[in-house]
N, C-alpha and C positions, 0 to 999 in steps of 0.2 A: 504493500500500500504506500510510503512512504518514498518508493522508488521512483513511483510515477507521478507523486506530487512532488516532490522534488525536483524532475522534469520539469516539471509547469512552471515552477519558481524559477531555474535555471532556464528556461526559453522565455518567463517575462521579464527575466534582466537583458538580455538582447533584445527585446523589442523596444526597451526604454526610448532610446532616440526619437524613434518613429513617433512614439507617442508627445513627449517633451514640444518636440518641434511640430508639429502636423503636417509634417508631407502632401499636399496635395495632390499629387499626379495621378491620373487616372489611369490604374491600369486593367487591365482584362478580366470582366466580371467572374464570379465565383461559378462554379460548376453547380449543374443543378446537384448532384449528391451534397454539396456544399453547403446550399442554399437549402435543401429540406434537413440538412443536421443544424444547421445555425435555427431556422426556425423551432425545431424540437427544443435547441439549447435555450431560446429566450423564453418560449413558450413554460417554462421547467421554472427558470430563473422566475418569473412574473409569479410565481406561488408566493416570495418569498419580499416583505412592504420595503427592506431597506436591500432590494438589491436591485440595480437596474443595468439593464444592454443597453449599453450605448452605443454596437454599431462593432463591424469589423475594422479590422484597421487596416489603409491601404497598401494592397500589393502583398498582402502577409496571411497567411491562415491563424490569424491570431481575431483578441476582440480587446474592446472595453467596454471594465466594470466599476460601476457606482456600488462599494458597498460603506454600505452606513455613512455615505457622504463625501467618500475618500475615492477618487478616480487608480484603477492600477489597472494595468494588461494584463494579459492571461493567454497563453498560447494553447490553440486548440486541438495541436494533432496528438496528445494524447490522452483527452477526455473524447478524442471521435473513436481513436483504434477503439478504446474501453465501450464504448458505446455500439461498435461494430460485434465486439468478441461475447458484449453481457449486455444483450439493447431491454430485456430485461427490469433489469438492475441501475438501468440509467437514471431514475429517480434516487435511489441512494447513493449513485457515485457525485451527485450534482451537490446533496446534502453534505457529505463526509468535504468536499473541495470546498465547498462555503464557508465548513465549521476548520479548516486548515488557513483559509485566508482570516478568517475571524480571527485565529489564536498566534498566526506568526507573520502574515502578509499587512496589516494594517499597523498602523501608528500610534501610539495613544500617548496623551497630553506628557507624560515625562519624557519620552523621546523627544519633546522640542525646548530646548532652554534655549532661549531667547539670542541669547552670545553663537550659537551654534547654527541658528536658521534666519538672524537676521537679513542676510545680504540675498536670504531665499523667497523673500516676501514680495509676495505682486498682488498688481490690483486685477477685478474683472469688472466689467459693470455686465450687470443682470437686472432685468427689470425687478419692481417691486412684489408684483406677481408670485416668480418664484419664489424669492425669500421666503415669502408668505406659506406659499406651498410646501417647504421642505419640512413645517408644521415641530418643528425646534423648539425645545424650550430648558430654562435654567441653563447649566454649564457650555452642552450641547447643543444652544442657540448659535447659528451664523453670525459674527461679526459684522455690521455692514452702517456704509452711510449712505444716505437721503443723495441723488444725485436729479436734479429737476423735478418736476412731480410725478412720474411715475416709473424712475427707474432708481438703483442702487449701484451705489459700491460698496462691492465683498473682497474679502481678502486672503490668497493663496496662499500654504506654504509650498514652492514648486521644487523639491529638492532631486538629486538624482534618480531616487527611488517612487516616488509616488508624488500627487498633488491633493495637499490635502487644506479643505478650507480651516479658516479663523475661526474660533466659538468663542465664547464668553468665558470659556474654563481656560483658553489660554492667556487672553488678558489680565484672570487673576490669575497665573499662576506667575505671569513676567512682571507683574504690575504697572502694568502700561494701559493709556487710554485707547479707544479707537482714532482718535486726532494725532497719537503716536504711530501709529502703522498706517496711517494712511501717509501719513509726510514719509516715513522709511521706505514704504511700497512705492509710492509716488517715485522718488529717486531712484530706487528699485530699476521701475522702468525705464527710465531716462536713462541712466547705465546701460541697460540692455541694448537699446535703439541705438547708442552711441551718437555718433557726429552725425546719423541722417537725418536730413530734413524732410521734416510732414512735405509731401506736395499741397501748393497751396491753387486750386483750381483758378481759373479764370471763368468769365460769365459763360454761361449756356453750356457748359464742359467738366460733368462730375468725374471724379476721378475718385479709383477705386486704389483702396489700400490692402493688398493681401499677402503677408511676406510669409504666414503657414507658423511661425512661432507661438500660434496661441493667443494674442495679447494684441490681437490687433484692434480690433471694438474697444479695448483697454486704453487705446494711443489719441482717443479724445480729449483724456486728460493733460496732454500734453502742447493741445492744440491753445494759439490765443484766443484771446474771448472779447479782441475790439475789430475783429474783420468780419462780423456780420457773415459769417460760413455756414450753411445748412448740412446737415451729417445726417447717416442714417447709420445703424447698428444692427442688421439684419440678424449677426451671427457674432459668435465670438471671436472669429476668423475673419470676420469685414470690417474694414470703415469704409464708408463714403462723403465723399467731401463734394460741396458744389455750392456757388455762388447764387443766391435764392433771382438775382434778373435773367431772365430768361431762360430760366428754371421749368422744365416740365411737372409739375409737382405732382399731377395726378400718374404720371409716366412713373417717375420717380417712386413713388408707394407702391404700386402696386408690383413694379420689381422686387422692393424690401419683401413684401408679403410675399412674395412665391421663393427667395430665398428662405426667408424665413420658415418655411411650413415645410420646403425639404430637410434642413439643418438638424444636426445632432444637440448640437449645442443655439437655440434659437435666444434671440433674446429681444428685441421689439421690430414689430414688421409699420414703425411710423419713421415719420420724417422729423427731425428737431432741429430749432436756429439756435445757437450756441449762445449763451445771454451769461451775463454774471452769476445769477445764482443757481445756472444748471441750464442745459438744453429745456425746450420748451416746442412739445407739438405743435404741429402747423392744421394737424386736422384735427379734428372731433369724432 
């Protein structure tokens, strides 16, 4: 037993990059045998309130998983052979790998002192929505601040091994505010970007931001806030930028909304003009 989980741990440390960075490229769809075991796997996974499929990862027979809040890979060719040799028994090979990620795959608040995962801290923005959704409460509440009226920033720990959000139980444990990690996170990402420059649109000419490192809908907060810019945030993976004269606006939405509703990661399918105390919807 132990052999083959072990396996799975040892093939989701090679997949790290792929995951860290989000690769984009599209390559050649999964087989259908693929495609009816991935459905069986999520179908299994969906039993269980704090676990969710997020989706394979590109180019890879691998996947990702949300358990209890904490994103990590998972390599799948050796929960398929076991599911080929004991199809069965695939209901209890799915439980024994959940209660293996539960006991050695996840993070829990003493693995992070503050001095050790500072320089690991990033922002996301996600709508309010979510937050709301992830239905948290006490320790295990999300970190997050007010970002315009209807979105948030939450906050990553993005380390080599997994990305796990901010709760209330880490701020007491480092005694730090959330106005403290948000300026740490903030720099965070400024570090990360380095010396590039946001493209700054001209009229009639959105321009799309997608560099695949995750954090790109994050790179709003680095944008200024006296050039009257319209941004959309489709996904966690996009920004769009565009000058609101000669703006298609209704063009413009209803794009956001169709990325939006394919996305793994969605987060608002509106349009916002970027204002002092936070982006601000253009529609109703």
């Amino acid at each position: 037993m132990w052999d083959w989980i072990v396996g799975i741990w040892c093939g989701a440390a090679v997949l790290l990059a792929a995951v860290l960075h989000r690769l984009r490229r599209r390559p050649p769809g999964p087989t259908p045998e693929v495609v009816r075991f991935v459905e069986r796997f999520s179908k299994e996974l969906a039993r269980y309130e704090d676990v969710q499929f997020l989706g394979l990862l590109p180019g890879q027979f691998a996947c990702l998983l949300r358990v209890r809040g904490q994103e990590t890979p998972m390599s799948l060719h050796e929960i398929h052979r076991r599911c080929q040799a004991f199809p069965a028994a695939f209901p209890k090979t799915v439980e024994q790998l959940l209660a293996e990620i539960d006991d050695i795959g996840l993070d829990r608040l003493e693995d992070h002192e503050f001095g050790a995962v500072a320089q690991d801290l990033m922002p996301q923005v996600r709508s309010r929505d979510w937050v709301a959704a992830k239905g948290l409460f006490g320790d295990a509440a999300l970190v997050s601040m007010p970002f315009g009226e209807d979105l948030a920033i939450v906050y990553v720990i993005d380390d080599p091994r997994s990305m796990t959000f901010v709760c209330r139980g880490h701020l007491k444990r480092w005694h730090r505010g959330v106005e403290d990690v948000h300026h740490l996170a903030t720099s965070n990402l400024r570090r990360r970007a380095g010396s590039a420059v946001l493209p700054v649109p001209s009229a009639g000419a959105p321009v799309l931001l997608q560099t695949g490192d995750g954090y790109d809908a994050a790179r709003v907060l680095l944008l200024p806030l006296d050039q009257q810019l319209l941004v959309a945030m489709p996904e966690r993976d996009v920004l769009w930028l565009a000058r609101e004269e000669g703006q298609d606006l209704s063009r413009l939405e209803q794009q956001a909304q169709a990325m939006a509703a394919a996305s793994s990661h969605p987060i608002s399918d509106h349009v916002y003009r970027l204002a002092a105390d936070g982006p601000s919807r253009l529609t109703r």
